[in-house]
C-alpha positions as CSV (number, residue, x, y, z in Angstrom):
1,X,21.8,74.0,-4.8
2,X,25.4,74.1,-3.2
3,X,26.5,76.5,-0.5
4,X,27.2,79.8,-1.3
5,X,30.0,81.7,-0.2
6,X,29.6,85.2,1.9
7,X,30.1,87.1,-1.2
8,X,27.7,85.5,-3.6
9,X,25.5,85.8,-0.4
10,X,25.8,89.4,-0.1
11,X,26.0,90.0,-3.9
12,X,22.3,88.1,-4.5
13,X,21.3,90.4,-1.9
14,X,21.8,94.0,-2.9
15,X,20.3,92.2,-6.4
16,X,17.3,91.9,-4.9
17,X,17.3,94.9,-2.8
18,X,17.9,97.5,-5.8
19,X,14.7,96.9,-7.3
20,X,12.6,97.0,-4.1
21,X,14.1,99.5,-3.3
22,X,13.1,101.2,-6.0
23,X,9.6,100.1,-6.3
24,X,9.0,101.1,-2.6
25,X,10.2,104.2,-3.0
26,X,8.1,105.1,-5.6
27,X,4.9,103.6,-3.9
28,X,5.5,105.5,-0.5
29,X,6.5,108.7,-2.3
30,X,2.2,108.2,-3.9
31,X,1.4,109.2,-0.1
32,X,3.8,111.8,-0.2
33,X,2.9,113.2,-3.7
34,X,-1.2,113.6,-2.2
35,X,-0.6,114.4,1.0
36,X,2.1,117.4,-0.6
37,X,-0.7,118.6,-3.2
38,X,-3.6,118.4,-0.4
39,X,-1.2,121.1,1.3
40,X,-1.8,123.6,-1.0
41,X,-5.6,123.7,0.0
42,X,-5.6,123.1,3.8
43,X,-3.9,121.3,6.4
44,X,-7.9,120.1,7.7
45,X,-8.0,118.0,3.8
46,X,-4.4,116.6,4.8
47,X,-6.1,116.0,7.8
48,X,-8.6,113.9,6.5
49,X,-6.8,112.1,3.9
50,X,-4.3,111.2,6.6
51,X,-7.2,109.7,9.1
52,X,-8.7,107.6,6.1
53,X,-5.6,106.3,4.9
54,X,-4.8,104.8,8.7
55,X,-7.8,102.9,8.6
56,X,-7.4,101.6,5.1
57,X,-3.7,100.8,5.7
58,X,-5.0,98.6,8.5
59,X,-8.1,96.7,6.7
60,X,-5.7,96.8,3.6
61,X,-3.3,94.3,5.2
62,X,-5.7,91.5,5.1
63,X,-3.9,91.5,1.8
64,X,-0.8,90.4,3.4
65,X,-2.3,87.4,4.1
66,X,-2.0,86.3,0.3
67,X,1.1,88.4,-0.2
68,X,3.3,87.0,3.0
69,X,2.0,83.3,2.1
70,X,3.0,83.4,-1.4
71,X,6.0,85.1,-1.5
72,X,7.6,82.5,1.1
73,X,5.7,79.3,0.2
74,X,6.7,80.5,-3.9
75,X,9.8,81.0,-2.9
76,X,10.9,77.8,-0.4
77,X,9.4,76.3,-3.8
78,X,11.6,77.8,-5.9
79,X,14.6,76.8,-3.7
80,X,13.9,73.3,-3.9
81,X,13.4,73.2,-7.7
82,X,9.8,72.3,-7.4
83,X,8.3,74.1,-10.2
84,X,5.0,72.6,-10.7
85,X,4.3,73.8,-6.9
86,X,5.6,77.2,-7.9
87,X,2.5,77.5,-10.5
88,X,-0.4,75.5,-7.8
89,X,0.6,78.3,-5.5
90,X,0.3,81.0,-7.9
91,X,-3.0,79.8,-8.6
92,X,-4.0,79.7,-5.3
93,X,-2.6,83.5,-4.4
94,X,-4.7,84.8,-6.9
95,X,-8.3,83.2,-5.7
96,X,-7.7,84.3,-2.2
97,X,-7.2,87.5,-3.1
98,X,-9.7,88.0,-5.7
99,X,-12.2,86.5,-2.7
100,X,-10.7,88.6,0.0
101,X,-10.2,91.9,-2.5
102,X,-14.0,92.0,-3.2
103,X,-15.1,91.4,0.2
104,X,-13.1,94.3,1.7
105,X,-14.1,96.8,-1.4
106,X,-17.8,95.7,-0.7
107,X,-17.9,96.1,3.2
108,X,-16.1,99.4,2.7
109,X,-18.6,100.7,0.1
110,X,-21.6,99.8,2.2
111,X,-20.1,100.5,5.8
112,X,-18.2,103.9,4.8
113,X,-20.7,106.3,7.4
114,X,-20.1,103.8,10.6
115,X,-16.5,103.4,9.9
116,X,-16.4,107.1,10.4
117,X,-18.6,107.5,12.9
118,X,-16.7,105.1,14.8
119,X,-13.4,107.4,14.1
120,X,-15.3,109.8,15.8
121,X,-14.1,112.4,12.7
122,X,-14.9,115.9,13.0
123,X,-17.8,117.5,11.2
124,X,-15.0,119.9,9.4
125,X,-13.2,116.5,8.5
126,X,-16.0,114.8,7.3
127,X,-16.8,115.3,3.6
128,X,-13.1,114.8,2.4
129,X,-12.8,111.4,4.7
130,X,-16.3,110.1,3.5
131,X,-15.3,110.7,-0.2
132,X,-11.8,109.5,-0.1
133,X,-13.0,106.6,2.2
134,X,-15.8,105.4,-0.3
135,X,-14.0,106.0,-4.0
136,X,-10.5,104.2,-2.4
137,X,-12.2,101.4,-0.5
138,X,-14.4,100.7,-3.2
139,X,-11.4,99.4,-5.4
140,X,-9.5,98.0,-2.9
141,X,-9.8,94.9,-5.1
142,X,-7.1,96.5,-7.2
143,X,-4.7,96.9,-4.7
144,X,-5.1,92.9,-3.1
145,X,-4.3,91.9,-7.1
146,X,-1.1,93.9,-6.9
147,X,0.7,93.1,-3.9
148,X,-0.1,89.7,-4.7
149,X,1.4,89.9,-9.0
150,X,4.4,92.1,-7.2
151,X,4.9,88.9,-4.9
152,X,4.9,86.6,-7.2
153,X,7.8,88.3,-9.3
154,X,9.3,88.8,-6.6
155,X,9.9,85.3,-5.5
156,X,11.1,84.8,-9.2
157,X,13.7,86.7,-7.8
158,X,12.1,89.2,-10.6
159,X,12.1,92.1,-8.6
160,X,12.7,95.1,-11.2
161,X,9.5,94.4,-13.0
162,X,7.6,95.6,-9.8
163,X,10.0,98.6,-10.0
164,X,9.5,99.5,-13.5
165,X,5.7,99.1,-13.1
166,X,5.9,101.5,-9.4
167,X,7.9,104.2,-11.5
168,X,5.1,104.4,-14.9
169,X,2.0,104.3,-12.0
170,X,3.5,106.6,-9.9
171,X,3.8,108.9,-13.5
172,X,0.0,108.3,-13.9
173,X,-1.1,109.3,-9.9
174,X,1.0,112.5,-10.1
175,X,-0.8,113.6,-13.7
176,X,-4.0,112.7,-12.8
177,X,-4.1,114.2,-9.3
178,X,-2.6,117.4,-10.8
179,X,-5.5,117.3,-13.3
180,X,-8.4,115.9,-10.2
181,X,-7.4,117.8,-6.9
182,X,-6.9,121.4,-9.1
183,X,-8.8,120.6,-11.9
184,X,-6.5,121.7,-14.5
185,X,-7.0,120.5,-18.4
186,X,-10.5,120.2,-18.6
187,X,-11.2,118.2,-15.0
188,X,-13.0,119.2,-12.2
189,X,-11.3,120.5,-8.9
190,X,-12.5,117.8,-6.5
191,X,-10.4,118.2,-3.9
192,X,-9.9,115.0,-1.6
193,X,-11.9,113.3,-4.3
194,X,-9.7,113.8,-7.0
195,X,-6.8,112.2,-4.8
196,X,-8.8,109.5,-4.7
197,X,-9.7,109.1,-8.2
198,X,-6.1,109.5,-8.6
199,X,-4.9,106.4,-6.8
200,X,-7.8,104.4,-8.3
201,X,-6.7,105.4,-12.1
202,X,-3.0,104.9,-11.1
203,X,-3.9,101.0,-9.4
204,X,-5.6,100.0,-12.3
205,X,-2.7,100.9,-14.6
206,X,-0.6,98.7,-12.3
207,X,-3.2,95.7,-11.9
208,X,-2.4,95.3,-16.0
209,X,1.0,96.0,-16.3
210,X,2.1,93.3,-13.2
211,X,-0.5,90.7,-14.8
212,X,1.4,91.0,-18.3
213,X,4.6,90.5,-16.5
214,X,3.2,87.5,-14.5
215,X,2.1,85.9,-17.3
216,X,5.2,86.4,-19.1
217,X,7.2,84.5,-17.0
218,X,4.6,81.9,-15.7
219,X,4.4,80.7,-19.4
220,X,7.9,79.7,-19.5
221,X,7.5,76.9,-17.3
222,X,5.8,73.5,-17.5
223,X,2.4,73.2,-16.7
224,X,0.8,69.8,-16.2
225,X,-2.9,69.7,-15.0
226,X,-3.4,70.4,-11.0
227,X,-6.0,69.3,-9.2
228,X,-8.3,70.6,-6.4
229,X,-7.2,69.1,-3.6
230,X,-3.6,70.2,-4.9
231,X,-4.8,74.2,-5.0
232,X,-6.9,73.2,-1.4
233,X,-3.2,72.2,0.1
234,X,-1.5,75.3,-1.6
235,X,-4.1,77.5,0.0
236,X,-3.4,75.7,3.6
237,X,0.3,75.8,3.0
238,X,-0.5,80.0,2.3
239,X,-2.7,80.3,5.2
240,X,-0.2,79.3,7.4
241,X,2.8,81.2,6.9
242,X,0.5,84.3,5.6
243,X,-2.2,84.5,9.1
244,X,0.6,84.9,11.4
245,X,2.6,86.9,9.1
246,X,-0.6,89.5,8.3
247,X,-1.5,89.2,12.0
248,X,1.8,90.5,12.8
249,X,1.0,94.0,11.3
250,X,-2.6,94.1,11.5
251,X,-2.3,93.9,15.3
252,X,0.1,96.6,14.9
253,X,-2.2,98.8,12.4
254,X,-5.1,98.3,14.2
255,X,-2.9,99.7,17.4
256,X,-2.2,102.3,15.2
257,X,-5.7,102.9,14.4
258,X,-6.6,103.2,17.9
259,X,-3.8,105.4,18.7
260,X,-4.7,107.8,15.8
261,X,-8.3,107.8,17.3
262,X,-6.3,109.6,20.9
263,X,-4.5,111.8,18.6
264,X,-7.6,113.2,17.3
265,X,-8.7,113.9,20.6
266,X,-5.9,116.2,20.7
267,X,-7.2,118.3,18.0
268,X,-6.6,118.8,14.0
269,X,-3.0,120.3,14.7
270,X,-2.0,117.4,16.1
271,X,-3.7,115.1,13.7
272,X,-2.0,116.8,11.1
273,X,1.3,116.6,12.6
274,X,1.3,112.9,12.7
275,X,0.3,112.5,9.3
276,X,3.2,115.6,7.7
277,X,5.2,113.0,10.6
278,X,4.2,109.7,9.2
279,X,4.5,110.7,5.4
280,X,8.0,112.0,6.1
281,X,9.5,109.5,8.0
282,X,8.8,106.9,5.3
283,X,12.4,107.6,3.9
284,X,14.1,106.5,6.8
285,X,12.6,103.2,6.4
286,X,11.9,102.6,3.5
287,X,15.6,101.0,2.7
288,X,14.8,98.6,5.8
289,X,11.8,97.8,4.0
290,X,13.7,96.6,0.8
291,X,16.5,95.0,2.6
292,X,13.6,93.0,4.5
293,X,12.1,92.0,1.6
294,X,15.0,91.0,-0.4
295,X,16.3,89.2,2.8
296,X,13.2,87.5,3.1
297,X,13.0,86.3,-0.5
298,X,16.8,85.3,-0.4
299,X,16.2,83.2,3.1
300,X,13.3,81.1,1.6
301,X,15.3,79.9,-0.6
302,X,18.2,78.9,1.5
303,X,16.1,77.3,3.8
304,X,14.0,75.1,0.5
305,X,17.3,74.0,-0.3
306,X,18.1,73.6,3.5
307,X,20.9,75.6,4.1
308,X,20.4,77.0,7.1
309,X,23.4,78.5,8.4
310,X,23.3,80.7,5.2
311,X,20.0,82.0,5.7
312,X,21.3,83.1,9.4
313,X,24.3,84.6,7.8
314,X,21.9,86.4,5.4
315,X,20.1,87.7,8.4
316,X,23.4,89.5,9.9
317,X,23.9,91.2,6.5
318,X,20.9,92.5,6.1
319,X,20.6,93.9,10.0
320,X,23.9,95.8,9.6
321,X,22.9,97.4,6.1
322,X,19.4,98.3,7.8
323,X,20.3,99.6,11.1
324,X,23.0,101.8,9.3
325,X,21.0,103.0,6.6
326,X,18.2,103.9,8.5
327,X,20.0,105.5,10.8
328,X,22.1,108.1,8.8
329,X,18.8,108.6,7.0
330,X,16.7,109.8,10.2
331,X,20.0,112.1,11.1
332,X,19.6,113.4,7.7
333,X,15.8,114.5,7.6
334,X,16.4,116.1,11.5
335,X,19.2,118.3,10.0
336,X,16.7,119.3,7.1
337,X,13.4,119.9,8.8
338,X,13.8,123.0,9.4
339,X,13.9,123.4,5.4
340,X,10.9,121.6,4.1
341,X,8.2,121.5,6.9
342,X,7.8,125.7,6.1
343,X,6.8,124.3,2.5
344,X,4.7,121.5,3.7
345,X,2.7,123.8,5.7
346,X,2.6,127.4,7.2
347,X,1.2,126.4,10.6
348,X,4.1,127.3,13.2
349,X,2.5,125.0,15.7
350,X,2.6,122.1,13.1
351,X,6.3,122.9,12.5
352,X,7.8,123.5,15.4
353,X,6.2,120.2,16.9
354,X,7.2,118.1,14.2
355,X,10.7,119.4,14.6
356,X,11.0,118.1,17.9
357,X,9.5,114.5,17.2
358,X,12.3,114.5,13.9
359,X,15.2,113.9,16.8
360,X,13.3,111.4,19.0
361,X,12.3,109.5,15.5
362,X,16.1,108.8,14.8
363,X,16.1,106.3,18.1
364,X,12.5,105.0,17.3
365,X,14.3,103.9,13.5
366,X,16.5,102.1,14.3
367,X,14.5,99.3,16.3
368,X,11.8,100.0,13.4
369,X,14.7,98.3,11.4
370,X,15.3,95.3,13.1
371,X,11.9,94.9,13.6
372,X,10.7,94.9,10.0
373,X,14.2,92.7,9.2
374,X,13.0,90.0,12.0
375,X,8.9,89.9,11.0
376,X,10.0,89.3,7.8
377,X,13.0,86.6,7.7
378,X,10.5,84.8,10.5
379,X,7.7,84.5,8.5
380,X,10.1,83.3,5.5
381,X,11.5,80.4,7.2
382,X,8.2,79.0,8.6
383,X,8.2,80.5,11.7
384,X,5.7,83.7,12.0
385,X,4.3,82.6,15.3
386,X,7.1,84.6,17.3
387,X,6.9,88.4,15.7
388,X,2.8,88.0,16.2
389,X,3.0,87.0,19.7
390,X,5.3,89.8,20.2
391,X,3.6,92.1,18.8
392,X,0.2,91.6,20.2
393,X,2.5,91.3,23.8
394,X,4.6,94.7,23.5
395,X,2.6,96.8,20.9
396,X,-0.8,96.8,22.8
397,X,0.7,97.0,26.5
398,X,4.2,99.2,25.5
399,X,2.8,101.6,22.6
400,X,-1.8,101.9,23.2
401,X,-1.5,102.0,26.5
402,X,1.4,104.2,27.0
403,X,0.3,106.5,24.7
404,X,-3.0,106.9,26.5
405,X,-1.2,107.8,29.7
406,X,1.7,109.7,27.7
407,X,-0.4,112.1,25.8
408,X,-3.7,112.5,26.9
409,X,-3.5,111.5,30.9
410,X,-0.3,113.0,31.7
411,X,-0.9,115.4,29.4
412,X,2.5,115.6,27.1
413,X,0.3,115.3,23.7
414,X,1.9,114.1,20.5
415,X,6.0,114.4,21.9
416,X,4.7,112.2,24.3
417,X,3.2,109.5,22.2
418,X,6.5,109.3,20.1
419,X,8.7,108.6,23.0
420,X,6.4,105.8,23.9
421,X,6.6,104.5,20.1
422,X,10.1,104.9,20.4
423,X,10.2,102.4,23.8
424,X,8.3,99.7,22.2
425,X,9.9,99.6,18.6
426,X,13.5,98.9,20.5
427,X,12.0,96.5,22.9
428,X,10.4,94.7,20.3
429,X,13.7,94.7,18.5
430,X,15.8,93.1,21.2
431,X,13.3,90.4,21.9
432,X,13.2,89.2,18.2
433,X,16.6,89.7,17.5
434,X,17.9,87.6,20.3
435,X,15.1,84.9,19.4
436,X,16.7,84.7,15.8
437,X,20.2,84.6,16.4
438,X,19.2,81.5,19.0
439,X,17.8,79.9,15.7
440,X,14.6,78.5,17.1
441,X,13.2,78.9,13.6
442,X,15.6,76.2,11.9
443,X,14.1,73.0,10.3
444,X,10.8,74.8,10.4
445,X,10.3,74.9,6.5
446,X,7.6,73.6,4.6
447,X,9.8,71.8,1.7
């Protein structure tokens, strides 16, 4: 492939980024959507919902094992014009996660009470978490199918169809939680339950539309006959760009994890806070998200075709977009707080705290960008070693500990907790930005 100048650079990019952009949008806005409709019968179910879905964010990105290792071994692939590797590796994604999806749905159907009771949730918590927990985790199956069809397509550089599937599912979770959580049109009002149900009904929708997609463009290509030993190397070749990579962020979720179990020692108004905080604050990141993503996909397939120097230049595109974005977002949702957070709920305590964290968050964004950019580009250049070692380094030490002694030692609560997540997002974010614009990572590919 022959070097491509700054423009076609930039104008490949924001190709890619459209669509995921689009598609994340509309799968962070499914949070958004329950936890908005959960409102209207207490803040204690938003409560619950919001303590169930930090633990299955964090088991969920086993997942990212699959997805991470596809999406950059597919794409370095891609890049090199090796198509019949392209097609061994799709293979491959899809038996690890079937294996890995039904592992994680059976462990969370059978280990649901101890999960909890490990959570330490509160007795009024407990029936909402227990059924969310159980109906959710019991099909996580779905989701390890998706993100590994929507990583394939993307690496096709196919992006929109995972948009265009995002926009009818998220259609399907907003009808048929409206019809579950109320019980309008005949259903039964279950409450947490029916949220669940909801995001069930709405994955399975998706699992079929992304397989139809998949297939549509894997068919195009030339298969010949593959062997096992060819699908055992894919698997390897996964494995090691996707364990570091999913490391990376489980170390981080599982920090999160623990921090949301001292958050709940502060009481339900605080662990309602965080999760009115956390469903909020996804817009300010989700365009760093995208431009990762895109960046990412673009990057592999500089560095299969060995251009180097324009998978760097990539990088510097992408952090500028990000950082600016992301910024001028968080400003925006500070100014408007004061707006919505009366109609997310009517707790005073709830609202004034959160508007208060809004003006700390817009520092904490912008080394949330970088930081997402960096894990990502690392990992798609065959170098994911770096963000997990910093991660494990600063997250644990910077973020657990100090939130310990932020909010429940010293006593400063949730405010106090943020500013500590805002310290360790920008030191994380200077550490592996400096480490790729050295360019350590180059020659590290796998083609």
């Amino acid at each position: 492939m022959p070097v491509q100048s700054k423009k076609t650079l930039r104008r490949r990019l924001l190709r890619l980024t459209r669509p995921i952009f689009g598609e994340t949008l509309l799968l962070m806005s499914l949070g958004f959507v329950d936890t908005v409709m959960l409102s209207q019968i207490s803040d204690a179910c938003v409560a619950a919902v919001g303590l169930v879905n930090q633990i299955l964010n964090m088991l969920f990105l086993i997942f990212i094992v699959g997805a991470t290792g596809t999406l950059v071994v597919a794409s370095q692939y891609l890049g090199a014009r090796r198509l019949q590797d392209f097609l061994v590796t799709v293979k491959a994604s899809y038996l690890l996660n079937i294996i890995i999806g039904l592992l994680v749905s059976t462990s969370l159907f059978c280990l649901d009470d101890h999960i909890l009771s490990l959570m330490q949730v509160a007795p009024t918590l407990w029936a909402d978490a227990k059924s969310y927990l159980t109906i959710v985790g019991s099909f996580a199956f779905l989701h390890a199918l998706n993100v590994t069809q929507a990583s394939i397509l993307r690496a096709r550089e196919m992006a929109r169809y995972p948009m265009y599937v995002s926009l009818f599912t998220n259609l399907v979770n907003i009808c048929a939680n409206y019809c579950l959580i109320f019980g309008h049109l005949g259903c039964p009002a279950l409450g947490a339950a029916g949220a669940a149900w909801a995001t069930v009904i709405s994955r399975a929708f998706s699992f079929v539309l992304l397989l139809i997609f998949v297939l549509s463009q894997t068919k195009k290509l030339e298969h010949n006959a593959s062997t096992g030993r060819d699908l055992l190397k894919k698997l390897g070749q996964i494995l090691h760009i996707g364990l570091p990579g999913a490391g990376e962020m489980f170390s981080y979720a599982s920090s999160q994890v623990v921090i949301t179990y001292f958050i709940n020692l502060l009481g339900t108004e605080a662990l309602a806070a965080r999760t009115y905080l956390m469903n909020v604050v996804i817009v300010t990141f989700i365009f760093a998200i995208s431009m990762g993503q895109s960046a990412a996909i673009l990057a592999g397939h500089l560095v299969g075709s060995h251009h180097f120097s324009a998978a760097k230049l990539v990088g510097a595109f992408a952090a500028r977009a990000s950082l600016k974005i992301s910024l001028i977002l968080a400003l925006i949702l500070a100014l408007t707080a004061p707006i919505f957070m009366p109609w997310l709920t009517p707790n005073e305590n709830i609202q004034h705290l959160c508007l208060t964290i809004f003006w700390i968050d817009i520092i904490l964004e912008a080394g949330r960008a970088i930081n997402i950019l960096t894990g990502r580009l690392l990992a798609a250049v065959g170098d994911p070693m770096f963000p997990l070692i910093t991660s494990i380094t600063v997250v644990w030490s910077v973020a657990t500990v100090g939130s310990y002694l932020a909010g429940i030692i010293l006593g400063f609560g949730l405010l106090g907790m943020w500013i500590v997540f805002t310290c360790d997002e920008s030191l994380r974010a200077i550490i592996q930005w400096r480490y790729w614009q050295k360019g350590k990572w180059m020659h590290k590919s796998i083609c």
